[in-house]
Every structure is written in C-alpha cells, then in structure tokens.
C-alpha positions in Angstrom: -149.4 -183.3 19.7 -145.4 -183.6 19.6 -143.4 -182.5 22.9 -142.2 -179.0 21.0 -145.7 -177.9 20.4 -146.8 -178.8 24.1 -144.2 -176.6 25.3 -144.3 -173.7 23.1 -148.1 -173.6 24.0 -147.1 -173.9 27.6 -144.5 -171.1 27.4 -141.7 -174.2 28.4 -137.9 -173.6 28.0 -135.6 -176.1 26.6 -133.7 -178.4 29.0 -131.5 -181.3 28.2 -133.5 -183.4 26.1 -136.9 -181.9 26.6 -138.5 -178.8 28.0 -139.4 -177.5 31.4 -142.2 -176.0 32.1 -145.2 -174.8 34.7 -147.4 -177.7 35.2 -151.5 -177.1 34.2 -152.5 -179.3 36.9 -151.7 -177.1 39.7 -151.1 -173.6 40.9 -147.1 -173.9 39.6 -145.2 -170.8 40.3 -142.0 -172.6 39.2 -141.5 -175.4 36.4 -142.1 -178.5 37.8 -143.4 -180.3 34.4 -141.0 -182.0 32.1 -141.9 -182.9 28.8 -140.3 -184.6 26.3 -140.6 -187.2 23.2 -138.9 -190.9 22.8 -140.3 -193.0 20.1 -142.8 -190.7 18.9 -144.5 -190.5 22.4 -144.7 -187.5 24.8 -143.9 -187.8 28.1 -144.9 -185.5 30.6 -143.9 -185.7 34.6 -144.8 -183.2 37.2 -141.9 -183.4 39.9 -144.3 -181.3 42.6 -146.7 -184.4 42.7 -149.3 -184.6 40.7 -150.7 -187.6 38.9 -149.9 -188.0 35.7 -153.6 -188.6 34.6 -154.1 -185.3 36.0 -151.5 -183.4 34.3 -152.8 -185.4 31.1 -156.5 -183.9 31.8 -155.3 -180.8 32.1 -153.6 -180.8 28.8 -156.6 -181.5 27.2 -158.7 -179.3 28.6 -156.2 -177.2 26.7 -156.5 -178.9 23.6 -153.0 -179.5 24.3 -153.7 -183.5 24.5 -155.4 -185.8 22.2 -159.1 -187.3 23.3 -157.8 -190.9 23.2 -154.5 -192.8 22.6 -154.7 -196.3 20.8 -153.2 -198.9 23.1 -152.5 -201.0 19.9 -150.2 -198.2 18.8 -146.8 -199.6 17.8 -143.5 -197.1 18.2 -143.8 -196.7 14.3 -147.6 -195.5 14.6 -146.2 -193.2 17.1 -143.6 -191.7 15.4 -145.7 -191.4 12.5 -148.3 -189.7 14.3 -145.7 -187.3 15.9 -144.0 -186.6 12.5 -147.8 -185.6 11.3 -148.3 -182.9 14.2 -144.9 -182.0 13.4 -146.2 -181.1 9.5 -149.2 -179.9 11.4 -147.6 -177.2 13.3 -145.3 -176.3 10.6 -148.3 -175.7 8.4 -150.4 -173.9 10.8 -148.9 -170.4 10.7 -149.1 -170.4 6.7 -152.7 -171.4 6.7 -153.9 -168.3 9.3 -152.1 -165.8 6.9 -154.5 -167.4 4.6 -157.6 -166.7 6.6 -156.1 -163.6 7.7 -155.8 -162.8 3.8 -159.9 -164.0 3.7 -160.9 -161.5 5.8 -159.1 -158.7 4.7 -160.7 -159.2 1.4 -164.5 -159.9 3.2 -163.5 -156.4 5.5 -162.4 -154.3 1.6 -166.1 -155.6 0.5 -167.7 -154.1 3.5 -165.7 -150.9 3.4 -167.0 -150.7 -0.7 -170.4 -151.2 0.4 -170.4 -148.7 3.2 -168.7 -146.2 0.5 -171.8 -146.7 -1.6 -174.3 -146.0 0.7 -172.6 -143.1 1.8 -171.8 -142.0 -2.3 -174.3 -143.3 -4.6 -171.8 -142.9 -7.0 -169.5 -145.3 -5.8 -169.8 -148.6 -7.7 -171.5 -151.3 -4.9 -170.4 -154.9 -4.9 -172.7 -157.6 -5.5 -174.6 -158.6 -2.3 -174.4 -162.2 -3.6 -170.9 -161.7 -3.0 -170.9 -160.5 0.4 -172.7 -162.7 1.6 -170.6 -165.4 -0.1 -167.6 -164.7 2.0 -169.5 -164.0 4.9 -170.3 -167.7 5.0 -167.2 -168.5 3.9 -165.7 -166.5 7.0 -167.8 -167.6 9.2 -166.7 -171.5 8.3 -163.4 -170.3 8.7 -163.2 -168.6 11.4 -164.9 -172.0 13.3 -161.9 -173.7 12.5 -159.0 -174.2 14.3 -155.5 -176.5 14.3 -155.8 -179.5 12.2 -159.3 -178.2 10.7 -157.8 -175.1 9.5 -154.7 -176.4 8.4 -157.2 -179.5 6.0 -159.3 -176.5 4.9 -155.9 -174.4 3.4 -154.7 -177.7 2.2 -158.1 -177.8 0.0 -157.5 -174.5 -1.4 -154.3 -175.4 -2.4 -155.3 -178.3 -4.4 -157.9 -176.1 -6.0 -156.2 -172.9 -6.4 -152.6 -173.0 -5.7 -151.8 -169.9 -7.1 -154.6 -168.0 -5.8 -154.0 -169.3 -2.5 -150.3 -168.6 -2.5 -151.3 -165.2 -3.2 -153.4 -165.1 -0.4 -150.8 -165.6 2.0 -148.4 -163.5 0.5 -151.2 -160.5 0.5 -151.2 -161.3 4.4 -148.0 -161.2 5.0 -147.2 -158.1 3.5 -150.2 -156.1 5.3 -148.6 -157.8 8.1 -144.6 -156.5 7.4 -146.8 -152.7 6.5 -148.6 -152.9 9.7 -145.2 -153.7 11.7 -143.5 -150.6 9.6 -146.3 -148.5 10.4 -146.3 -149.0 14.4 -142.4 -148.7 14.2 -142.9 -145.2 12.1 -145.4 -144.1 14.5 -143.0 -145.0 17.2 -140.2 -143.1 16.1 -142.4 -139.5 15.6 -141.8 -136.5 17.8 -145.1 -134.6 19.0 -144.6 -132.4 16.3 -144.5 -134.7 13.7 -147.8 -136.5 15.0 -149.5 -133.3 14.9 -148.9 -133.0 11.6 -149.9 -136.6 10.5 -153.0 -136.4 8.5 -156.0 -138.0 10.4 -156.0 -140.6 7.7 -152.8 -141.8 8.1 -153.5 -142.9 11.9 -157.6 -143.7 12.0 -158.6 -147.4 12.0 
C-alpha cells in the first residue's frame, strides 16, 4: 500500500511531508498517527504511544497493510512495489465502474424477465444467459482491490472496446443519477405532486 492510499482510507489530512491521521490501534479522538513514504516504504508512528507492530496489525486488519514484507527488499524493490499500488489505486475507480456497468446489464436481464412473466408477450431472454452473468456477478462481486483491478485488466486485453464501453455506460447512469437527485432537490411540493410515479419509483 503507498502512504496516500493509507491515508485516504484512514480519512488522514495532509501535513508536511506526509499525512496526519487517527491512529487504528487505539480509541484516537485526535490524530496522533503520521504516515508517510521515503524510498518506497511507509512509515507510520503513533505519537500517543502505541507500538508500532500494533499500529501495523491494525492496519491490516483493515486490509490497509500487506500480510508480509520481504526483509531482502532493496530501496528499488520498494519503490517499485510503491509505484505498483500507486497504478493500483489509480486503476481501481475505473474497474468498479466496470462492475458497476456488469450489473446494470445482469439487473436490465432481470427486469426483461420479470416483464415476461408478467406479459407473455414480452420477448424473455435466454435463461442460459442469466445465469451466465449471474456467475459472472457473483465472481465479481467476490473481488476486491488488486483482484478486481487483474480481472478489468483481462477484459481489457480481451475486449477493449467493449470494456471501455462498459465504463463509460456506468459513468453516465452515474452523472444521470447525480442529475436526477439534484432535479428532485430543486422541486417545490407542487411540482412533486405532479411527478409521474415512474419518474421517482426504484
């Protein structure tokens, strides 16, 4: 994990060099952790007391701390390790717009089903294909950080365009959604008695 993504997980603020932040280890109603990065290693010291293998612990209870460190590490294997993590969390946000994207299109499936039971008439999608991305989102949705991140990478490789696609699908729902609340927002009472129901219902 680099020092940035420790502290934006820990809600830190910036401070010099590093961050300041509310240690894990104890009950820390003020910052007392410091954290911060030389040579591709993060450095974390609580100044109320506790032990640094403690605060360490605690961070990885989080996930927040990897399981083990190499002692044969050199500063370059550091620094290439933290410039990894660093690709790592700028990736991350991209590839849960892609799963976000997966299970918008597994939730549309499930609406067209439940339209065809209701209207015979209503073409059904194959169940082979339901259950399809109901594996698929169940693999998904067991992933998480690096996982997720080498399972987006993958569908890049094998369908760059489709995936790209993918994420921009979720982050359009996503700037609708924002719009939306903002509209909604913004109504008077008499405006929101007028809204048609299906305008408003999840």
């Amino acid at each position: 994990m680099t020092a940035e993504f420790i502290a934006h997980r820990l809600g830190a603020r910036r401070s010099g060099h590093g961050w300041s932040g509310r240690c894990p280890a104890h009950q820390d109603r003020s910052p007392s952790l410091s954290i911060t990065e030389k040579d591709g290693r993060v450095l974390v010291h609580c100044h109320a007391g506790c032990e640094q293998r403690d605060v360490i612990d605690a961070l990885r209870a989080r996930g927040l701390w990897p399981e083990y460190e190499r002692p044969e590490w050199t500063p370059a294997d550091r620094a290439r390790w933290a410039a990894e993590r660093r690709e790592l969390a700028r990736e991350l946000p991209t590839a849960r717009d892609w799963r976000r994207a997966a299970v918008n299109m597994a939730e549309g499936l499930l609406l067209a089903l439940k339209s065809a039971l209701v209207d015979p008439m209503m073409p059904a999608p194959a169940l082979g294909e339901i259950a399809e991305w109901t594996r698929e989102l169940a693999r998904l949705n067991a992933l998480t950080g690096a996982a997720l991140v080498d399972a987006y990478r993958t569908a890049m490789k094998q369908d760059p365009q489709g995936t790209a696609g993918m994420v921009r699908r979720a982050r359009q729902m996503e700037r609708a959604e924002i719009r939306a609340v903002l509209r909604l927002m913004s109504m008077t009472p008499a405006e929101w008695a007028a809204l048609p129901v299906t305008e408003w219902q999840p």
